[in-house]
N, C-alpha and C positions, 0 to 999 in steps of 0.2 A: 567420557566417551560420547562421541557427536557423528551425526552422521553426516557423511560430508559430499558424496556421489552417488550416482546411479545409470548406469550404462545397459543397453536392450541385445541381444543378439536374437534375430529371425534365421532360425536353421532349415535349411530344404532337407529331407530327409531321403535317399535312394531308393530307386523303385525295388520292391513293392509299396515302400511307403509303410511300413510296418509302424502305429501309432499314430499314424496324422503325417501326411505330407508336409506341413510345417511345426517344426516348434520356436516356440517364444520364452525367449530366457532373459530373467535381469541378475545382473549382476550390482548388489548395496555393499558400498564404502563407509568404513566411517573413517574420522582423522586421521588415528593412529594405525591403519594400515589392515585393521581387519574387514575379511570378503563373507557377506552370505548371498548364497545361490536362489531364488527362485523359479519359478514357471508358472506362466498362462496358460491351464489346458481348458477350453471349453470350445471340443468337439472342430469342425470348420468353420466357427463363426466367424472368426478375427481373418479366415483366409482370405479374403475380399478387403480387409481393412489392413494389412499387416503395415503398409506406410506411413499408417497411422498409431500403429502400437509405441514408436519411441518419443513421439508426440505426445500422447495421454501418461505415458510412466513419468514422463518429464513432470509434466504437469502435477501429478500426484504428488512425486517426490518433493516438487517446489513448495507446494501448500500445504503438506501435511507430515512431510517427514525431514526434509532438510534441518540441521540443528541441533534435531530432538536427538535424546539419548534411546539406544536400542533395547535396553533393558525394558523400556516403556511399554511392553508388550500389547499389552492389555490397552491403552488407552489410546497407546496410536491404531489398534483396531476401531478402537468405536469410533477416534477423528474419520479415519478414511469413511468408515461404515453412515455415518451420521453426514460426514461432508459429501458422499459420492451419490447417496443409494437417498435419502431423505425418508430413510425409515421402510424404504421399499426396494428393498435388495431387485437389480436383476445379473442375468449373467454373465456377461462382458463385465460390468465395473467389478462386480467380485471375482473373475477371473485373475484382474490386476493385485486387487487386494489380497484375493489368496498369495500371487508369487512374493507381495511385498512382505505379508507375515513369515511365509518359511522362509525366506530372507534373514529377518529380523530374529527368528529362534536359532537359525545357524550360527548368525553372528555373536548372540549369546553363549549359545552350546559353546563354541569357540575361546570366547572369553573366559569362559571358566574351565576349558580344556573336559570337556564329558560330552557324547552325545546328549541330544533332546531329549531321549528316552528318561536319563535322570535328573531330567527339570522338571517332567510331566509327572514322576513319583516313582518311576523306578525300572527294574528290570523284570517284567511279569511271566514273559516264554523268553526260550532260548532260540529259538527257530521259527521262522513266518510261513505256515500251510502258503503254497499258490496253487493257481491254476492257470491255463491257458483257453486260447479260442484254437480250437482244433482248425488251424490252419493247411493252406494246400500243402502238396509234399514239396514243392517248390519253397516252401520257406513261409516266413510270415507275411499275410497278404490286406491289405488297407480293407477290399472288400472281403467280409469274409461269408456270405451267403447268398456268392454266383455259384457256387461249384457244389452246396453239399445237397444237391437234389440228387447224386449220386451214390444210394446207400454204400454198397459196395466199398466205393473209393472211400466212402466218410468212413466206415467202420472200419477200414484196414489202417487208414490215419492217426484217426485216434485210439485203435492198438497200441500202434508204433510209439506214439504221446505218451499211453501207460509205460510201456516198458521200459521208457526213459525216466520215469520215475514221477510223472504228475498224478492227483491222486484228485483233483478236478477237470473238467472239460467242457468247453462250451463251446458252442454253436448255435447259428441258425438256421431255424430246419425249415421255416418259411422264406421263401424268395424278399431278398432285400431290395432286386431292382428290375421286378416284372410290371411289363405297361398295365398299366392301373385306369379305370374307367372315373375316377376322381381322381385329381394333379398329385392332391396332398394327402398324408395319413389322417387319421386312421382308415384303413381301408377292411373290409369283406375278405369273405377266404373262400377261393373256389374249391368245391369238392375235388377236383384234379389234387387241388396244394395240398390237403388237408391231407390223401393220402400220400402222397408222394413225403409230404412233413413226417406223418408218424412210422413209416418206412423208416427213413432216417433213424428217428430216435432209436428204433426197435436193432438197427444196424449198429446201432454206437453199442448198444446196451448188451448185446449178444459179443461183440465182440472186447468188450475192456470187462463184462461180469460185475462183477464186486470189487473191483480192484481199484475204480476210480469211480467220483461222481459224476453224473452228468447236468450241466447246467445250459439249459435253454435261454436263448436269446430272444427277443422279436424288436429290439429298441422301439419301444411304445407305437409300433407302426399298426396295430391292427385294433380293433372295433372291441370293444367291453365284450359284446356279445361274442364274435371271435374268436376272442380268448376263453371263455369259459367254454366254447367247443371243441376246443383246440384241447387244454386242458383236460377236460373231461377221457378226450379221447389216446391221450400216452400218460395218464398215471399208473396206468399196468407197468407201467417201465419205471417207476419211484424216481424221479429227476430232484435233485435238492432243490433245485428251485426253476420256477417261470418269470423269467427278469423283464420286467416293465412292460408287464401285458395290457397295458394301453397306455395313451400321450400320460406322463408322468403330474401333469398340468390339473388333474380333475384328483382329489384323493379320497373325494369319496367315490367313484366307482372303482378307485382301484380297492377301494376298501372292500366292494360286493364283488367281485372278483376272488380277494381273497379269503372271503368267506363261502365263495361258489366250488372251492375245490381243495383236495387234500396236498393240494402242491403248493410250497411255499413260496410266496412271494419276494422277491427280489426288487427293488429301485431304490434310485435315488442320485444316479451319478448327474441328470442332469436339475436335480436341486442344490438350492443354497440357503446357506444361511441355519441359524435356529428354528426361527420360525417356519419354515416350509417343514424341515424335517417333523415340526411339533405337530404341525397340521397333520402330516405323516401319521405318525404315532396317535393320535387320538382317534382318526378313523380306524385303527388297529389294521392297517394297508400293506405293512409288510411284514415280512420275519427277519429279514435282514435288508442290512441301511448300509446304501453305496455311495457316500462322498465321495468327492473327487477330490485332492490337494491342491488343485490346480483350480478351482472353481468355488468348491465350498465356503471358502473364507478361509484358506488357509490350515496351519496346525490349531491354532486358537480355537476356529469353529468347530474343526472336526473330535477334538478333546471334549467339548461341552455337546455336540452330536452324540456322540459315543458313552455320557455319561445318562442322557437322556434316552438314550437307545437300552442303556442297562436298566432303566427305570421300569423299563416297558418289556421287558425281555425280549429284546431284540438285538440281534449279534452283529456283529459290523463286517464288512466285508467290501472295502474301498476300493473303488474303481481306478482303472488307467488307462486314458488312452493318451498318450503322449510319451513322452522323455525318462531320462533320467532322474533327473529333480524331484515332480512328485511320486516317484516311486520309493526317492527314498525317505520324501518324507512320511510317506503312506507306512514303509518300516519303523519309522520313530513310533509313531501312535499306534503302531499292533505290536510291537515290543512294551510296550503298557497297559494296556488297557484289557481290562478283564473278560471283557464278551466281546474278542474276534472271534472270529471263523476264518476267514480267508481269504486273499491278498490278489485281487488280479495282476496278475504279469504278462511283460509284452515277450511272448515264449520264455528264455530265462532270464529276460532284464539283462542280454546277452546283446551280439550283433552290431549294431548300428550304436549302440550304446557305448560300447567298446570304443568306437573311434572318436566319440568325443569328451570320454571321462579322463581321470589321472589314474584312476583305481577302479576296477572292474568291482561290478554287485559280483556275491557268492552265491551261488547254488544249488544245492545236495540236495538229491535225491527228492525233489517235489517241494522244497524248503529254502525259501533266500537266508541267510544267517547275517543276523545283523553283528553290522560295522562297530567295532569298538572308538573308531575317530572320532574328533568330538566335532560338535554343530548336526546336522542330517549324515554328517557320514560319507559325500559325497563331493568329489571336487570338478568341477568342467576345465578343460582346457581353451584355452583363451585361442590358440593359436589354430587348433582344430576348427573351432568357433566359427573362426572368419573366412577359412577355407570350405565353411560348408555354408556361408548366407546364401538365401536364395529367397524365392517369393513366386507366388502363384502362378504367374506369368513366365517365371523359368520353369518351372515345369508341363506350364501350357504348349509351350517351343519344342520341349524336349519330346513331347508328348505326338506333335506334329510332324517330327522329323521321319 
């Protein structure tokens, strides 16, 4: 078994943009006619380059995977890793790298007719905890912290979220896009924000009780200091976690951070690799470790993540903001592995999803139920695919009409 192609598909996504206004999909051949699925998710980086993404997958596949057998798991990671990165991972080339490894386990999973799940060592839960980002009532929205300075609205929302059966909930209670007296983050927190933020929480928390968690957002936008004020001031409200309370990039203050307060730490979706996570882990920085599938280096990386996260007592809880693809491989590895917690979903891995799979993710009740199919579980439609290309500049147009 050889691998023989690889084809790019750039998906423009329908407004709201639920996930990322674009995604990035590869699709690996080998000879004999077997397909695995990848994706690119790292955030809107690639959105400015996306003319450029079936350029560099070409490129990759040319020098490091064409030929080789898919079984190779292992060693075609460390080619790419070693040939891409020079021992110094950053985001974009391991974004490639991760779609090319879930690629490379579906087409396995595949060949041996079993999900990934029992190639990684087995069947651990029968069911995937999610949560959502308490989105507008309009549906799910790309930004999701212009609107929830509205306790009220917020807390009637994520009601609604409960009753439908999620038993996590996240938001941001701080403004994600108020003019700022600094261009770039980390920024300060005006006393206005500070309460108008724990309003919110205090909103969510009165109105969903015990019935679900709540998980705070600030995506590393606000100041060390900041956060531990910030903090300080809605742990009367017990939130599972405060996710990526400063730039992800510094680990030892996210480490004083999470020694500054009884709320646990959340990050990681925008790191990669082993080593970032190990840096992670030795400042004792979080409680729970958010890989991306789409970023981290794949299923490979997020396996030895996760094993490393269990060393340290830290639970894993994989981030999404993208597609189909890494979410379903984000299922393969919490169908295994012993210290999940909890599975971010783009609302139910429903919706927009829908129109470009062959077989919709399941469901129930707060719980994706993974796929008995074998590889990730997940199929794309090829023809859907091409009826939704697009790129940044289509939806700049769109945007102006």
């Amino acid at each position: 078994m050889k691998l023989a192609r690889v084809s790019t598909f750039v998906v423009q996504t329908p407004p709201p943009h639920s996930g990322g206004a674009l995604w990035f999909f590869l699709k690996l051949e080998t000879e004999d006619g077997l397909v695995g699925w990848g994706e690119t998710a790292i955030l809107a980086t690639l959105h400015t380059l996306e003319d450029s993404y079936e350029k560099l997958v070409q490129q990759v596949f040319e020098a490091y995977l064409k030929g080789r057998d898919p079984m190779d798991r292992e060693a075609l990671y460390q080619k790419m890793y070693e040939g891409m990165m020079a021992q110094h991972p950053d985001y974009v080339g391991m974004g490639v790298v991760s779609a090319f490894d879930v690629a490379l386990w579906d087409i396995v999973g595949k060949h041996f007719n079993t999900p990934v799940y029992n190639l990684l060592g087995g069947k651990y839960r029968d069911r995937i905890r999610t949560y959502t980002y308490v989105y507008d009532d309009d549906g799910p929205g790309g930004t999701v912290g212009t609107w929830t300075g509205n306790p009220e609205r917020l807390g009637r929302r994520a009601a609604e979220l409960a009753d439908e059966g999620f038993t996590g909930l996240k938001f941001d209670p701080l403004p994600q896009s108020a003019p700022r007296r600094l261009p770039t983050p980390p920024w300060e927190v005006s006393l206005a924000e500070y309460e108008a933020a724990v309003q919110g929480v205090a909103a969510v928390r009165e109105a969903v009780g015990t019935r679900a968690d709540i998980l705070i957002g600030t995506h590393g936008q606000i100041t060390p200091s900041a956060a531990r004020r910030f903090a300080a001031q809605v742990e009367q409200y017990d939130p599972l976690w405060l996710e990526e309370p400063c730039p992800p990039e510094n680990y030892k203050q996210m480490g004083e951070i999470a020694r500054s307060t009884s709320i646990p730490i959340a990050t990681g979706e925008r790191l990669v690799g082993i080593h970032e996570f190990q840096n992670l882990f030795a400042h004792n920085a979080c409680a729970f470790a958010q890989p991306d599938l789409g970023s981290c280096g794949g299923i490979t990386a997020c396996k030895k993540i996760a094993t490393m996260a269990e060393a340290n007592y830290v639970l894993m809880a994989p981030h999404v903001w993208g597609g189909p693809i890494i979410t379903a491989a984000a299922v393969q590895v919490d169908t295994n592995i012993p210290n999940f917690l909890i599975q971010e979903s783009i609302y139910k891995s429903r919706d927009f999803f829908d129109d470009i799979v062959v077989e919709p993710f399941e469901w129930e009740n707060g719980d994706l139920i993974p796929s008995q199919r074998p590889g990730i579980g997940m199929e794309l439609d090829e023809e859907k695919l091409e009826a939704h290309r697009g790129s940044l500049e289509n939806i700049r147009r769109q945007r102006r009409r």
